[in-house]
C-alpha positions in Angstrom: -22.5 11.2 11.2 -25.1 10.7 8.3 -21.9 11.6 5.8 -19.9 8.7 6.9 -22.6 6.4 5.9 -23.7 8.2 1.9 -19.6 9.3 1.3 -18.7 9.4 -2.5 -16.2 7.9 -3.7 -13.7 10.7 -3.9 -14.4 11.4 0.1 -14.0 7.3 1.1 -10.6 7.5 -1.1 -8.9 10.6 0.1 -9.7 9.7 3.9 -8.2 6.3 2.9 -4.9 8.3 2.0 -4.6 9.9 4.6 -5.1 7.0 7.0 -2.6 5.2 4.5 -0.3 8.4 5.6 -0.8 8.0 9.0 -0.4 4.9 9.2 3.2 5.0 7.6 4.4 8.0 9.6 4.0 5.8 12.3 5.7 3.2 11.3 8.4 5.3 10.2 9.0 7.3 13.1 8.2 4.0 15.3 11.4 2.5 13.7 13.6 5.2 14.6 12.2 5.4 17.6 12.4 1.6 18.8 9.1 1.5 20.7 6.3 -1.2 20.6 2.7 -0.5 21.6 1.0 -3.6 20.3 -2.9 -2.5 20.5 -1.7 0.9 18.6 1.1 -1.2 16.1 -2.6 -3.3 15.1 -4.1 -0.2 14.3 -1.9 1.3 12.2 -1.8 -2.2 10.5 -5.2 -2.3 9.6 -5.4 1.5 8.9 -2.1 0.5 6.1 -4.0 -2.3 4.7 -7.3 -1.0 4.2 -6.2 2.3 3.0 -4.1 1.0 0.6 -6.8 -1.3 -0.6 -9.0 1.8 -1.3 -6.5 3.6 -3.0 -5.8 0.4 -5.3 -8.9 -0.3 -6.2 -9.7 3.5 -6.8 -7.5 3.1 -9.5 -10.2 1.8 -11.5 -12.8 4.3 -11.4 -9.9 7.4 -11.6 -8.2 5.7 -14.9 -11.1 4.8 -16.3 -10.9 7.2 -19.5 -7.0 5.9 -19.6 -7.4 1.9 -19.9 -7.9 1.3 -23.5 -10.8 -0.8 -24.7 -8.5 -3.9 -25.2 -7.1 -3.6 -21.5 -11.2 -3.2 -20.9 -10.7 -6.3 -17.9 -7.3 -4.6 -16.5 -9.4 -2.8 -14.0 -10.7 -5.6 -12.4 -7.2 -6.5 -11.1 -7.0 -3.3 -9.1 -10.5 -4.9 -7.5 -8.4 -8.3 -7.5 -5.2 -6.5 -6.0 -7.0 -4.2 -3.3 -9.1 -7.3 -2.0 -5.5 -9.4 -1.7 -4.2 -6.5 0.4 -6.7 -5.7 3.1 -7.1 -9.9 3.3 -3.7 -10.4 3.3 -3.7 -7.3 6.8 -6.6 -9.4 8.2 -4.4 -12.4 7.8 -1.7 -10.7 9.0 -3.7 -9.5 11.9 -5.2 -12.6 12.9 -2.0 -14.5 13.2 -0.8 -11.8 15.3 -3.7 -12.2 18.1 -2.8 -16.6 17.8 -1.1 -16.8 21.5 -0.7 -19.7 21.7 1.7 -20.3 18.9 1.7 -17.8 16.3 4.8 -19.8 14.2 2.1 -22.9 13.8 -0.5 -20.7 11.9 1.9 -18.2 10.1 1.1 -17.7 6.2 3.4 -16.2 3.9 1.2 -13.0 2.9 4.6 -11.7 1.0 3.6 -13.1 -2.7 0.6 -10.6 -2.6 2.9 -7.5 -2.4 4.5 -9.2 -5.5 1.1 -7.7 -7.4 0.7 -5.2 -5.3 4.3 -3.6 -7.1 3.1 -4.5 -10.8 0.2 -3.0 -10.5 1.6 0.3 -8.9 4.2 0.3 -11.8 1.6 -0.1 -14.0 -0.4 2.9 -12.7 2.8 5.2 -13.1 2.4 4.2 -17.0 -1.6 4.9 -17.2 -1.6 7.8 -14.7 -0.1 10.2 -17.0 -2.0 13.3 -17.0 -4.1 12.1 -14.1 -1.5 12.0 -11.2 0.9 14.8 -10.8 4.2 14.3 -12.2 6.2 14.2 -9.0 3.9 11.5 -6.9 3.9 9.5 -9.9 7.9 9.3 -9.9 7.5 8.6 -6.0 4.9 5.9 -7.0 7.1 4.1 -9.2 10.2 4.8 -6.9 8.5 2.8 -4.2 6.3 0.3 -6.8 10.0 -0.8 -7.7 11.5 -1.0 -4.2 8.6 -2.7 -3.0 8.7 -5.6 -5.4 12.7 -6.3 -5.5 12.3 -6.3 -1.7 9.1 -9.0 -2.4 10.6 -10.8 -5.1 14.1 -10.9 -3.0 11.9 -12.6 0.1 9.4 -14.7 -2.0 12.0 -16.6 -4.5 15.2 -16.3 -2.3 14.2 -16.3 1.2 16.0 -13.5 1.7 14.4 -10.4 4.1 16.6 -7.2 3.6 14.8 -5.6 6.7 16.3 -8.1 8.8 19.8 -9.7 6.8 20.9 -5.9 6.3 22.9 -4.4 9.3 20.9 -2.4 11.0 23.4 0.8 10.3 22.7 0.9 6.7 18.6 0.1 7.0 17.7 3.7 6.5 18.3 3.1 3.1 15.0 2.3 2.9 13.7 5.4 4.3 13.9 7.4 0.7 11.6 4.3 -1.1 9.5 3.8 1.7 8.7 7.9 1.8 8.4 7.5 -1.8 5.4 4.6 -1.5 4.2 6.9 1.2 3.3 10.2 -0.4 3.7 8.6 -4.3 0.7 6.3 -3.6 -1.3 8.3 -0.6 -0.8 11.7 -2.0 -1.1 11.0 -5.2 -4.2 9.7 -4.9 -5.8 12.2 -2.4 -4.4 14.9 -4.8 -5.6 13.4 -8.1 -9.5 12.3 -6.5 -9.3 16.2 -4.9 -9.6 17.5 -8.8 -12.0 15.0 -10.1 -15.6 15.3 -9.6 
């Protein structure tokens, strides 16, 4: 139990992954499957947003030698863009437990995952060398799916989860495996050779 509590940073990142994994098998094979478990869908929320927040803000520390000393600052917006994320899954969270009327206190948390994109583009450009090859092509596969599909529902109103036909939706399924093992894998990989 003591190793929970003194965990390097390396340790706290690749468990991170692989709850960030975990978490988006679920939701994968929950969509296929059609079944709603609301304690466990919360779970696997908060597991997704606060795995993903370590893995973003790992960034920093793993791409240290890789940010040049103009773009000295650019790491602090993988701190800035990890905190947005795992506030944006307590927000999300929260207005999910409001019984009364959850439409009264909703907040837009999309505009978040607008960042959350450009800064996972941006880490297939300065993770060359760092990352494998192949989960850095994922990464950007899903870095770019993730913000058209923000951008389309933050400037147009559009949602393509919900406005596409429900036949054609596992389109999705290649980016969203991509975001899966891109960003989890690559990090648990990349932090499993570094010291």
């Amino acid at each position: 139990m003591r190793g929970v509590f003194v965990a390097t940073e390396r340790d706290d990142v690749r468990n991170s992954a692989l709850a960030f994994i975990a978490a988006n098998i679920y939701f994968i094979v929950q969509g296929f499957a059609g079944f709603e478990i609301t304690p466990l869908d919360r779970v696997a929320d908060f597991m997704w947003g606060l795995g993903l927040s370590a893995i973003i803000m790992s960034y920093a520390t793993l791409l240290e030698n890789k940010i040049s000393n103009y773009g000295e600052h650019f790491k602090y917006l993988y701190y800035m863009a990890g905190i947005l994320v795992i506030g944006s899954t307590l927000l999300d969270l929260g207005q999910a437990m409001v019984q009364s009327d959850p439409e009264a206190y909703a907040i837009n948390t999309q505009p978040i995952f607008l960042i959350v994109g450009w800064m996972i583009i941006t880490t297939y450009y300065l993770s060359d060398g760092v990352i494998g090859n192949t989960y850095r092509y994922l990464m950007l596969l899903g870095g770019a799916f993730g913000l058209i599909v923000a951008s389309l529902q933050v400037f147009f109103g559009y949602d393509p989860f919900t406005e596409i036909p429900e036949a054609f939706q596992f389109v999705f399924l290649v980016p969203w495996i991509g975001f899966t093992f891109g960003v989890g894998l690559g990090a648990y990989t990349a932090w499993g050779s570094k010291e």
